[in-house]
C-alpha positions in Angstrom: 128.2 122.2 50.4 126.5 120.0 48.3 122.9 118.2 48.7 124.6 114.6 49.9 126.7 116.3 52.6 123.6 118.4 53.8 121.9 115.2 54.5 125.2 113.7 56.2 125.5 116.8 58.8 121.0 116.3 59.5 121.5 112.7 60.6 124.9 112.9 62.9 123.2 116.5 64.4 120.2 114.2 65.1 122.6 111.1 66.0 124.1 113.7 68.4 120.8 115.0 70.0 119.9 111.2 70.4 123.0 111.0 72.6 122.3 114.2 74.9 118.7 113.1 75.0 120.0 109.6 76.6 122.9 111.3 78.6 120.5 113.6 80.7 118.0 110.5 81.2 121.1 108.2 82.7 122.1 111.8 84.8 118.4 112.3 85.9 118.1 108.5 87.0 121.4 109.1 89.1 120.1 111.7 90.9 116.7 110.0 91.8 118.8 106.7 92.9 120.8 109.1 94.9 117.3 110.6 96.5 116.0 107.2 97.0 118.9 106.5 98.9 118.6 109.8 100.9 115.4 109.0 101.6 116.4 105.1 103.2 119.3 105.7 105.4 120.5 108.5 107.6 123.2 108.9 109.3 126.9 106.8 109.2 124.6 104.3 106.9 124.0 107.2 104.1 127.7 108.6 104.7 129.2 105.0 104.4 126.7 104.6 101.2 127.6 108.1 99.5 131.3 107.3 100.3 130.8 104.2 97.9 129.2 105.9 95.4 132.2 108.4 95.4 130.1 111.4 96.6 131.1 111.4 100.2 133.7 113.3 102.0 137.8 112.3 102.5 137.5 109.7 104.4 139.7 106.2 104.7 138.3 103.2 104.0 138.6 101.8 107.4 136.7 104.8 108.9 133.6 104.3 106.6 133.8 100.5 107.1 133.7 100.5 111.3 131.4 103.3 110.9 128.8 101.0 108.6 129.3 98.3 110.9 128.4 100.5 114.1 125.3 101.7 112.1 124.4 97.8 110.9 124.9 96.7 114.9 122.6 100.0 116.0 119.7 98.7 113.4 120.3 95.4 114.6 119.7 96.1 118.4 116.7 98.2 117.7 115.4 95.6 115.5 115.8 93.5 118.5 114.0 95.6 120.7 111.3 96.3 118.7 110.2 92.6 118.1 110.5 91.9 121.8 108.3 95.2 122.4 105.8 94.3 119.7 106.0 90.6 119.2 105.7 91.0 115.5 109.1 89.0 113.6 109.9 90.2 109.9 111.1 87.8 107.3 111.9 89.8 104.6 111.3 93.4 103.9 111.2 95.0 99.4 110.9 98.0 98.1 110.2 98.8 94.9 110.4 102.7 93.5 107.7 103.1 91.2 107.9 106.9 90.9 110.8 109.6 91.6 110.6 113.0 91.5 111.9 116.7 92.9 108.2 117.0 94.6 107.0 113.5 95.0 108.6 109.8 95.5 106.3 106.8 95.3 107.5 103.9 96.2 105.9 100.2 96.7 106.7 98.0 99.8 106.0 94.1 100.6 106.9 93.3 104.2 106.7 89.5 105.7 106.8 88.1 108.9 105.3 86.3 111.5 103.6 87.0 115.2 103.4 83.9 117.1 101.8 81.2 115.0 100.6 83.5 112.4 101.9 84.5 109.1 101.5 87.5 107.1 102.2 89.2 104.1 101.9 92.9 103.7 101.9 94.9 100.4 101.4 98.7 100.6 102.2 101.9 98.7 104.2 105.1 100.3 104.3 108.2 98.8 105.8 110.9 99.9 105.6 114.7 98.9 106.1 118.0 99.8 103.2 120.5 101.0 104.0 123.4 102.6 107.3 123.2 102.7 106.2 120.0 104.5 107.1 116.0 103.8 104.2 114.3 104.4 103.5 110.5 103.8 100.6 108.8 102.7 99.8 104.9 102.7 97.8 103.7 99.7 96.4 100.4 97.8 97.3 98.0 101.6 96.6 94.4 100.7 97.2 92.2 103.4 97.4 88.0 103.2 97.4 85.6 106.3 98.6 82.0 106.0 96.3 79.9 108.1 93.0 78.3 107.5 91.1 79.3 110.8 90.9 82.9 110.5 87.1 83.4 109.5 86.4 86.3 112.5 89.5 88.0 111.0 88.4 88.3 107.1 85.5 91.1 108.0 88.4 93.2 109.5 91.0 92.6 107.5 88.2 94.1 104.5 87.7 97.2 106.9 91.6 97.3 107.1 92.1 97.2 103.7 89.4 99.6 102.5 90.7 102.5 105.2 94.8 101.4 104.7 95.6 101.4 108.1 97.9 98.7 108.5 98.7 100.5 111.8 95.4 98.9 113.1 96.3 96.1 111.4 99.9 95.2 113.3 98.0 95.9 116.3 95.5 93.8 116.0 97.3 91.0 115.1 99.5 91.1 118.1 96.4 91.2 120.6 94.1 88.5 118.4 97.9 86.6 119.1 98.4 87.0 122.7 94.1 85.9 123.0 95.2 82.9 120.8 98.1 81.9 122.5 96.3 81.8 125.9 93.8 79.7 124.7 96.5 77.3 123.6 98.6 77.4 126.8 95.5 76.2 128.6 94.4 73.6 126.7 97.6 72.3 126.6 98.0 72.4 130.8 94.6 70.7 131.4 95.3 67.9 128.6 98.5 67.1 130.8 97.5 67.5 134.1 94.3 65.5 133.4 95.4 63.4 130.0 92.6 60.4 130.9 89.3 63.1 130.6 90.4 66.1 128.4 91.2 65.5 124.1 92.5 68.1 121.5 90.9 66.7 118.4 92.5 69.4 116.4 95.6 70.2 118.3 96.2 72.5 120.9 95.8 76.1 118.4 92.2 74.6 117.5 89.1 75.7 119.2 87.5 72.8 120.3 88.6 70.5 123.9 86.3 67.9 124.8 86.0 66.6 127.9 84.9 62.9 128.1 83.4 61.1 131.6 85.2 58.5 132.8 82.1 56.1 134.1 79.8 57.2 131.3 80.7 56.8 128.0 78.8 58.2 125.6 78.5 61.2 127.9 80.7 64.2 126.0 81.4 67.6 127.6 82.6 70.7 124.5 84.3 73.5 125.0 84.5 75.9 122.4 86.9 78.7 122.6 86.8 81.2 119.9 88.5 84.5 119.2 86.4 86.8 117.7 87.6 90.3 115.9 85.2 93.2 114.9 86.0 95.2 111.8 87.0 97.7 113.9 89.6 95.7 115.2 88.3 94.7 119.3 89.5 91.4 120.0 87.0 89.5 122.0 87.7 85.8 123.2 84.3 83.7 123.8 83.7 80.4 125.7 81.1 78.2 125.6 80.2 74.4 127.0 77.8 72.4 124.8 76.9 68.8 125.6 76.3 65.5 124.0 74.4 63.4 126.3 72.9 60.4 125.0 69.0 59.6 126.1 69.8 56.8 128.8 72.0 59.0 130.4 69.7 62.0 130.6 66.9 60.0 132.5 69.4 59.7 135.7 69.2 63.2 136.0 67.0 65.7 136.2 66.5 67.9 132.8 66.9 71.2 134.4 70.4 70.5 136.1 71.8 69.4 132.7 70.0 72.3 130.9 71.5 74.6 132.9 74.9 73.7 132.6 76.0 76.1 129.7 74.7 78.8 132.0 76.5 77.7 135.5 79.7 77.5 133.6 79.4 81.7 132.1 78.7 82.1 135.6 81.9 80.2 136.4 84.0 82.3 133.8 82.6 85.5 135.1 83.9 85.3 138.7 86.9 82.8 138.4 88.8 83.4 134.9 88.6 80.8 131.4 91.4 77.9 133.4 90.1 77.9 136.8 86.5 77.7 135.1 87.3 75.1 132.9 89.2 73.2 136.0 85.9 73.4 137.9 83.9 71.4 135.3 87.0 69.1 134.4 87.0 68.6 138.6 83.0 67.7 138.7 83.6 64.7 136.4 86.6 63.5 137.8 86.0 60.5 139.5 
């Protein structure tokens, strides 16, 4: 054989090892797609998903196509259930596999939704991996983004969220801080109707501020300010206040201390009848 044809057999051998190298990359990515989907679905879902992919057992067509749409309708109903048990709605749910392996899969999630009023978007990192001939999961790099503009007791938590990736704490939070917000709102909203001529919402019924406005003085301005406050550690804590904007001519008809004192009759108010029937009492005492 002479030198020309020497070089000729070098480059198809390497041509050829080129082609096995590429061959066992496409063969090692179908099995970790496989895994991946393994590790989604269980159950008719996988079956009706490795049947697809040709990997199942016989089965007819029709069998793997009610049995998907049983699993779909199962999902479906739990979905249901869960969202009524939680109050938390999802939009939209990716996933993203960033790593696959035999001992380790690491993959990157974005969830969306709503609870109430209040959107959110949640971006978090599972990986999963074998210790002990254990599977054990681990949540890393939890950002979390809320869409509204009135959320300053929440930023301090949502840190201390962030920082420890517990966005269990998180969707737990979020539902009470919810349910604390949405009382506030159903009861601004019933005293604004039921007395329309004495209590305002400047900023809507989901703001924190009602003001309650005399009828025979004007001038004479009753706040009530309604905040929800969170702690980093994730206690929910709604507080009430009533501040007053008197103006001078009206002050000398009564005496200082009775006005003074009003911010502290009304805690005493919330402390033995509740936020509505407190806020019912002061709404009553300027009624004409």
């Amino acid at each position: 054989m002479n030198e020309e044809n020497t070089e000729e057999v070098k480059v198809l051998e390497a041509q050829i090892e080129q082609l096995q190298a590429e061959v066992a990359q496409l063969q090692r990515q179908q099995q970790n797609n496989h895994k991946d989907m393994t590790f989604n679905f269980s159950g008719q879902m996988q079956e009706a998903l490795l049947y697809l992919c040709g990997q199942s057992v016989v089965r007819t067509k029709e069998e793997v196509v009610s049995r998907l749409e049983e699993e779909v309708k199962e999902m479906e109903e739990d979905l249901k259930r869960q969202t009524q048990m939680n109050g938390i709605n999802l939009n939209s749910c990716t996933t993203k596999t960033l790593q696959s392996g035999d001992s380790q899969l690491i993959q990157k999630f974005c969830v969306s939704g709503y609870c109430s009023e209040l959107n959110f978007l949640v971006e978090f990192q599972l990986t999963e991996f074998k210790q002990n001939q254990r599977c054990q999961r681990e949540i890393s790099d939890l950002n979390v983004v809320m869409d509204a503009t009135d959320l300053k007791s929440f930023n301090g938590f949502l840190l201390n969220v962030e920082e420890h990736n517990d966005h269990l704490l998180f969707f737990r939070t979020l539902r009470t801080f919810s349910d604390r917000c949405d009382d506030r709102s159903r009861t601004f909203q019933h005293l604004q109707d039921k007395y329309p001529s004495i209590v305002s919402l400047p900023g809507g019924c989901r703001s924190e501020i009602m003001t309650l406005n005399h009828p025979q003085l004007p001038g004479c301005v009753l706040f009530i300010h309604w905040s929800v406050d969170v702690s980093s550690e994730g206690r929910v804590t709604p507080k009430i206040n009533l501040l007053t904007k008197i103006p001078e001519r009206v002050l000398q008809l009564f005496p200082s201390q009775t006005v003074g004192g009003a911010a502290k009759f009304f805690q005493s108010l919330l402390r033995i009848l509740g936020p509505e029937a407190a806020l019912e009492s002061v709404i009553r005492a300027i009624c004409p």
